[in-house]
TIDRENFI-285959 format. One record per residue (C-alpha): residue number from 1; residue in one letter; x, y, z. Coordinates in steps of 0.05 Angstrom, whole numbers, plus 5000, padded with zeros to 4 digits. Each point is the difference from the previous one (the first is absolute). Layout:
% residues N
+-----+------+------+------+------+
:  nr : rest :    X :    Y :    Z :
+-----+------+------+------+------+
: NUM :    a :    X :    Y :    Z :
...
+-----+------+------+------+------+
% end
This chain:
% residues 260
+-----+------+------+------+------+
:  nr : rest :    X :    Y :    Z :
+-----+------+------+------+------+
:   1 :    x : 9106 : 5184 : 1975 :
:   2 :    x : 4953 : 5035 : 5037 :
:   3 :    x : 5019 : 5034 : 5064 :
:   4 :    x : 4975 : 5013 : 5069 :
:   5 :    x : 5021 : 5039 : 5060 :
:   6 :    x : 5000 : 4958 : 5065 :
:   7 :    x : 4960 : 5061 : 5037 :
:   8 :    x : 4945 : 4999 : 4947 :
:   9 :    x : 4986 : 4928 : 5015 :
:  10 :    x : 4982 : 4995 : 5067 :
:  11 :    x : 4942 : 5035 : 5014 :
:  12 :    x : 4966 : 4986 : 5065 :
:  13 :    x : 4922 : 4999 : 5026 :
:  14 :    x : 5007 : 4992 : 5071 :
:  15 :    x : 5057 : 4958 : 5015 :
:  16 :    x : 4992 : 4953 : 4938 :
:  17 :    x : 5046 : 5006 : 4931 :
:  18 :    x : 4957 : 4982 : 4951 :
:  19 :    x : 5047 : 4999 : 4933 :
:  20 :    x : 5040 : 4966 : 4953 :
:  21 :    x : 5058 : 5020 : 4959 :
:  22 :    x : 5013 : 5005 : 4921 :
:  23 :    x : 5022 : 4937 : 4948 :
:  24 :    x : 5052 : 5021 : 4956 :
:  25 :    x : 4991 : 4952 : 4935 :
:  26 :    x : 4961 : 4942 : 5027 :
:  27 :    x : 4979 : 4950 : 4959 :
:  28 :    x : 5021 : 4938 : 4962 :
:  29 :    x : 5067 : 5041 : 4981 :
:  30 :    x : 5022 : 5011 : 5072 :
:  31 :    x : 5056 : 4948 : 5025 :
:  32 :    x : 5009 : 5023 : 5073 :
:  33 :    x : 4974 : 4952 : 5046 :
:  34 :    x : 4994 : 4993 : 5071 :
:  35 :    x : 5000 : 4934 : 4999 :
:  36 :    x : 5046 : 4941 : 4968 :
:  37 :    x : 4968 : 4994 : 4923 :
:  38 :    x : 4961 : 4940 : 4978 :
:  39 :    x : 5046 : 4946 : 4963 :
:  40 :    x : 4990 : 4992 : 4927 :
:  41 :    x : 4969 : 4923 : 5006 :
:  42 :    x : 4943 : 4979 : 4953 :
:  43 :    x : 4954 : 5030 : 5052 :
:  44 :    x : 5005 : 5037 : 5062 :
:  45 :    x : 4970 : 4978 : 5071 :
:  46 :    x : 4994 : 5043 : 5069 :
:  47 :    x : 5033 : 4952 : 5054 :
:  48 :    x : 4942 : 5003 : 5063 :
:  49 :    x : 5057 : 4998 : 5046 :
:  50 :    x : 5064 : 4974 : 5015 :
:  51 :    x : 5015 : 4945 : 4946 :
:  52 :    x : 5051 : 4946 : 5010 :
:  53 :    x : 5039 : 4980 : 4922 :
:  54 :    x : 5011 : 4924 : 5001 :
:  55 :    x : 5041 : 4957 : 4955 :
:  56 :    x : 4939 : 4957 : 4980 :
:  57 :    x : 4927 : 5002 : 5011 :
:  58 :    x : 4990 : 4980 : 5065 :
:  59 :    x : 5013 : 5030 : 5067 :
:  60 :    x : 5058 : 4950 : 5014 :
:  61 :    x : 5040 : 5023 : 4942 :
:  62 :    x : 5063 : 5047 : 5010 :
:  63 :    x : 4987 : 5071 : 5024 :
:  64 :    x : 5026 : 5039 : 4953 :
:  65 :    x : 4982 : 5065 : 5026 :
:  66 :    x : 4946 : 5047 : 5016 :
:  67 :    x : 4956 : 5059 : 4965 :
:  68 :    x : 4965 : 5045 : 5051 :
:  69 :    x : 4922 : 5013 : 5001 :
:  70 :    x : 4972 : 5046 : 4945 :
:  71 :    x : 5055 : 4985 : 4960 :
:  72 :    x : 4990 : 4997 : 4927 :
:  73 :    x : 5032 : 4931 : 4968 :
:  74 :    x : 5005 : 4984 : 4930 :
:  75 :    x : 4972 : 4922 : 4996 :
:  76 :    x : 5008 : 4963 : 4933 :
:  77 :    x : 4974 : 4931 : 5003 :
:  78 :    x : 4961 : 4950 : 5048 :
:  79 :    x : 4999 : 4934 : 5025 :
:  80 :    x : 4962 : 4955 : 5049 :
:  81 :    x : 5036 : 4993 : 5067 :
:  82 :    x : 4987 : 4987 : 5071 :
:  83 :    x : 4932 : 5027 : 5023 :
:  84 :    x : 4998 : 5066 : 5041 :
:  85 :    x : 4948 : 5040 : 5037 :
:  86 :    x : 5006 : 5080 : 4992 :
:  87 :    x : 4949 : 5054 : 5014 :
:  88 :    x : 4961 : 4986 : 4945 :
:  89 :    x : 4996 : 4919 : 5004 :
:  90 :    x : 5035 : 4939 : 4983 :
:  91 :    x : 5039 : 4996 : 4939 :
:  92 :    x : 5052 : 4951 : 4963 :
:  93 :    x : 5032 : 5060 : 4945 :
:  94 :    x : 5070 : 5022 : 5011 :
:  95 :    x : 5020 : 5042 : 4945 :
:  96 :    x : 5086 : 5001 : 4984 :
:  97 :    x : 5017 : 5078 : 5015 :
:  98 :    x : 5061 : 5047 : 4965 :
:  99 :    x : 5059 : 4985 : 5040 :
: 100 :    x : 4976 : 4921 : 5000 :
: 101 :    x : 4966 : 4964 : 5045 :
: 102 :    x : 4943 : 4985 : 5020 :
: 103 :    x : 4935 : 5029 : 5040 :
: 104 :    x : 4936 : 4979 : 5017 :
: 105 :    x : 4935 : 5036 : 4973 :
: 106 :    x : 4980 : 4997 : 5072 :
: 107 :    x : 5043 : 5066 : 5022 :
: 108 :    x : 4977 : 5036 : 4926 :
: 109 :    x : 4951 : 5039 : 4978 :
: 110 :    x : 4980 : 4994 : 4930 :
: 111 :    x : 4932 : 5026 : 4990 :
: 112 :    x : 4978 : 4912 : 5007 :
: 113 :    x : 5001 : 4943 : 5019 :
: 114 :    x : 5017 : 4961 : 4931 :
: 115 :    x : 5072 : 5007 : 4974 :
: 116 :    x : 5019 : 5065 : 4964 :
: 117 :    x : 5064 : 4979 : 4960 :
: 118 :    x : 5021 : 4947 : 4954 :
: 119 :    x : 5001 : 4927 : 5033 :
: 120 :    x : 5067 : 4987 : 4999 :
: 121 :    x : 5025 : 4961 : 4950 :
: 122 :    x : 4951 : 5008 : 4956 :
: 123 :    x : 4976 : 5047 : 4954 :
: 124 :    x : 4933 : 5017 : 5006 :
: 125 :    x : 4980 : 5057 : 5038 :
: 126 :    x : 4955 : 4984 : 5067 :
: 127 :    x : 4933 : 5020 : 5005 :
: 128 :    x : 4974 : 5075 : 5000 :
: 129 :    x : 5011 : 5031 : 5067 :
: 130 :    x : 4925 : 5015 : 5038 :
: 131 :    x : 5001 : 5056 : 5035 :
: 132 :    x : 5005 : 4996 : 5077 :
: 133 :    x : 4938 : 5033 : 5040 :
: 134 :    x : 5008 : 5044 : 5051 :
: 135 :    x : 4953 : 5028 : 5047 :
: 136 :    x : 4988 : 5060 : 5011 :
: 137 :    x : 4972 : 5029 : 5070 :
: 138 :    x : 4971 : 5066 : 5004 :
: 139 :    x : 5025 : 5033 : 5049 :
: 140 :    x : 4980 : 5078 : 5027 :
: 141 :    x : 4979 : 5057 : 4964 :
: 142 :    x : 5003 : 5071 : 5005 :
: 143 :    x : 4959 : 5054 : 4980 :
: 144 :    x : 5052 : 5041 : 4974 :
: 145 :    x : 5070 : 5002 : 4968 :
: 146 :    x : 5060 : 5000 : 5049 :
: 147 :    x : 5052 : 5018 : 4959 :
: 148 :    x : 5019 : 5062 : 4978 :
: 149 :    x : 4969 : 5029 : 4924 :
: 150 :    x : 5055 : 4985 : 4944 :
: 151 :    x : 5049 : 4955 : 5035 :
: 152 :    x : 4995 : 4924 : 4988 :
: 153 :    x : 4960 : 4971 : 5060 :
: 154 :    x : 4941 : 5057 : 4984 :
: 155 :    x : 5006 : 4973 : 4928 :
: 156 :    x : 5000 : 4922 : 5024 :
: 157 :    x : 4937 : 5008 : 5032 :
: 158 :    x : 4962 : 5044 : 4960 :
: 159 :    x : 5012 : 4942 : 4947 :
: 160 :    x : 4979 : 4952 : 5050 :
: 161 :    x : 4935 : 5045 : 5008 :
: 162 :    x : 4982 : 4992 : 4932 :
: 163 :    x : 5009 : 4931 : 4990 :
: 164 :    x : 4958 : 4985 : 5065 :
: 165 :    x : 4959 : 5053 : 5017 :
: 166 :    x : 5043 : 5020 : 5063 :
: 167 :    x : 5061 : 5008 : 5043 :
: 168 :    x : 5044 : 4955 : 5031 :
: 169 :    x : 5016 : 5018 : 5069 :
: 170 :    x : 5071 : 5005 : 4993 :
: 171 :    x : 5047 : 5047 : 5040 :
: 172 :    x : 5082 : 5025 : 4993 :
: 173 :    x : 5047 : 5009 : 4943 :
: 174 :    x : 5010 : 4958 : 4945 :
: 175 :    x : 5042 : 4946 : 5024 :
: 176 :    x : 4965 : 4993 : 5067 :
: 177 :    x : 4923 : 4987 : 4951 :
: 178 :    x : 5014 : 4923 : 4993 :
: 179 :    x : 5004 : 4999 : 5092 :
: 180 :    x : 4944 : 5043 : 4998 :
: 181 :    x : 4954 : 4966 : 4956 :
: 182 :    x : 5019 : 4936 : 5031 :
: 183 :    x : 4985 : 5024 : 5073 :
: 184 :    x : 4936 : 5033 : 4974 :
: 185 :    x : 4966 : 4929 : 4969 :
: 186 :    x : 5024 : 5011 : 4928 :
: 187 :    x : 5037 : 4939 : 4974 :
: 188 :    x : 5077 : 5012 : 4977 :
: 189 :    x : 5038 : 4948 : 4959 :
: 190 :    x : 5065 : 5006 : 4966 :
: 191 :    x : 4981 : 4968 : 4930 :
: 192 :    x : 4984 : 5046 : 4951 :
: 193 :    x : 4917 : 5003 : 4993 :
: 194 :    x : 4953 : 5050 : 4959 :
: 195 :    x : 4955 : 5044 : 5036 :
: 196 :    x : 5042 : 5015 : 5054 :
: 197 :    x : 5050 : 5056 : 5032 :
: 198 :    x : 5073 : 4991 : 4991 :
: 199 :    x : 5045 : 5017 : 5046 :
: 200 :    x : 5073 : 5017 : 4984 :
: 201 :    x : 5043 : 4993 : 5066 :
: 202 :    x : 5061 : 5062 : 4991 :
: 203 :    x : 5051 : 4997 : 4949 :
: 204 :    x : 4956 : 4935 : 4965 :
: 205 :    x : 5003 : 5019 : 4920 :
: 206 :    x : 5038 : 5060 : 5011 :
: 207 :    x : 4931 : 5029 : 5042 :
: 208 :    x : 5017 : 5047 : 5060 :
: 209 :    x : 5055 : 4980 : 5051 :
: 210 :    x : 4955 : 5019 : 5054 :
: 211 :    x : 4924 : 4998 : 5002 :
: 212 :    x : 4994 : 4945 : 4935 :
: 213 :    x : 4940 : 5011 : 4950 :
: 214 :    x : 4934 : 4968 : 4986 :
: 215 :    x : 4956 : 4990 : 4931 :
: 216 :    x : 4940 : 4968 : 4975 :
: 217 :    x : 5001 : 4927 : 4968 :
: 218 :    x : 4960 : 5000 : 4939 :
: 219 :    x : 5026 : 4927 : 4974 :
: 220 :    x : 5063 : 4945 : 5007 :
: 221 :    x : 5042 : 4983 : 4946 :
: 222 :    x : 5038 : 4935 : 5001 :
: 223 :    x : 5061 : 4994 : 4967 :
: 224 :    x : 5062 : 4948 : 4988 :
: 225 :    x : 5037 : 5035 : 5046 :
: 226 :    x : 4941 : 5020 : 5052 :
: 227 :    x : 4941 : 5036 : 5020 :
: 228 :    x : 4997 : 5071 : 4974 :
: 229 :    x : 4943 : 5052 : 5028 :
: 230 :    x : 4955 : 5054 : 4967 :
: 231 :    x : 4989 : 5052 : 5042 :
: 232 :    x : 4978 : 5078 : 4998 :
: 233 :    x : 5038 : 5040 : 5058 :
: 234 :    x : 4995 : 5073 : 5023 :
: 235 :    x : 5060 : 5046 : 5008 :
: 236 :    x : 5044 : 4952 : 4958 :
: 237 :    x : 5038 : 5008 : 4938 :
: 238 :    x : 4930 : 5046 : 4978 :
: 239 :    x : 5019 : 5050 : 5052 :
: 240 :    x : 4958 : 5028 : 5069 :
: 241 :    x : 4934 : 4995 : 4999 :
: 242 :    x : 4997 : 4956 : 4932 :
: 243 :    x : 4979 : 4926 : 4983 :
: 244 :    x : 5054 : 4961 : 4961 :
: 245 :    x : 4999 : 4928 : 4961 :
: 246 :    x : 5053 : 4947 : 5009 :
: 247 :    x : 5022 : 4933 : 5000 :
: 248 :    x : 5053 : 4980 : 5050 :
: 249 :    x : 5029 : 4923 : 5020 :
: 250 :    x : 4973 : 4975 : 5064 :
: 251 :    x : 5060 : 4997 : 5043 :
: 252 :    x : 5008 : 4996 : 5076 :
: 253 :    x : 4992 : 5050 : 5049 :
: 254 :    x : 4933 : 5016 : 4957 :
: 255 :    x : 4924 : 4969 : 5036 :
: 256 :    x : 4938 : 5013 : 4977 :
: 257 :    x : 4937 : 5015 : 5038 :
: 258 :    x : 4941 : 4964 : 4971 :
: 259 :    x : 4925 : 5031 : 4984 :
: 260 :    x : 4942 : 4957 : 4999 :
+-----+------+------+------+------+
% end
């Protein structure tokens, strides 16, 4: 594991730290998370918010708990039920989740509209996901870099640079990019897209307890048991002022500011 003094981090222009710390072994190896891990259904699904677990597929059934927002939920098989309206329309899928019961595609995301698992009871697999669009502002840009050369927000936007043609007007350490970005125009989701910045909130995937880390989406991988990101980061496992490849599991605590 690489090592780095506190003092060395936190350099200052002005009055603002510009930084980020070091990732010991992060990739698809690394088993510390910040947040609870996905469940090992047939497919995995974000929860948009709070998500009631009901007995049946209807809102009447039996509450039989409930998952917070940004939760990652193993879901297995789906069913029509009672109709419900979400943020991204009207839909009659709830999908049987690890831990039984039942929740309505209405509080997911998937990536779609059209089911992603099994029907259940049957055999046959459901359609092939589409992928979900999502715009992408631009927001304002900068002439110039504002991190500091060789730690990970400097490399973050110097990739951004040469995938656009210029710099995101983005301000702080690494875990304050994704409130920066936002509050400068960019738009910030927290489902795993390509072309983007990722931000790494402290301690997420074993990145530093106190000012996070960022990288550069090249592409998203999905797999059975979730989304998994290719990214190339600065100051990583590669060392201070290198670029480094990996592949890490989209968990939460980790948003992703979009380029156009």
């Amino acid at each position: 594991m690489i090592r780095l003094d506190r003092t060395s981090i936190a350099r200052r222009i002005g009055s603002m730290v510009l930084t980020c710390g070091l990732i010991g072994g992060l990739g698809v190896a690394a088993t510390t998370l910040a947040a609870a891990p996905a469940e090992a259904g047939i497919k995995t699904a974000t929860t948009l918010e709070t998500l009631n677990v009901r007995s049946a597929p209807t809102s009447s059934g039996t509450l039989l708990r409930r998952i917070a927002g940004n939760t990652r939920v193993g879901i297995n098989c789906w069913t029509n039920g009672q109709a419900v309206t979400g943020r991204y329309g009207t839909t009659t899928i709830w999908y049987t989740i690890d831990g039984g019961g039942y929740v309505t595609d209405a509080g997911l995301y998937t990536g779609t509209n059209n089911p992603v698992t099994p029907k259940c009871g049957g055999s046959a697999p459901a359609p092939a996901p589409a992928p979900r669009t999502t715009g992408r502002a631009v927001g304002q840009k900068s002439a110039s870099n504002s991190g500091i050369s060789g730690y990970c927000t400097w490399g973050a936007q110097e990739l951004w640079r040469q995938n656009t043609g210029y710099y995101p007007k983005i301000r702080g350490n690494a875990k304050d990019y994704a409130a920066s970005a936002r509050a400068n125009g960019w738009t910030v989701v927290a489902d795993a897209q390509p072309r983007s910045i990722v931000v790494f909130q402290p301690g997420v995937h074993g990145v530093d307890r106190t000012y996070g880390h960022v990288g550069w989406v090249r592409s998203v991988e999905n797999r059975a048991d979730g989304r998994y990101i290719h990214y190339t980061d600065m100051n990583g496992s590669a060392g201070f002022g290198r670029y480094g490849s990996k592949v890490t599991k989209d968990i939460g605590g980790m948003s992703y500011i979009l380029a156009p």
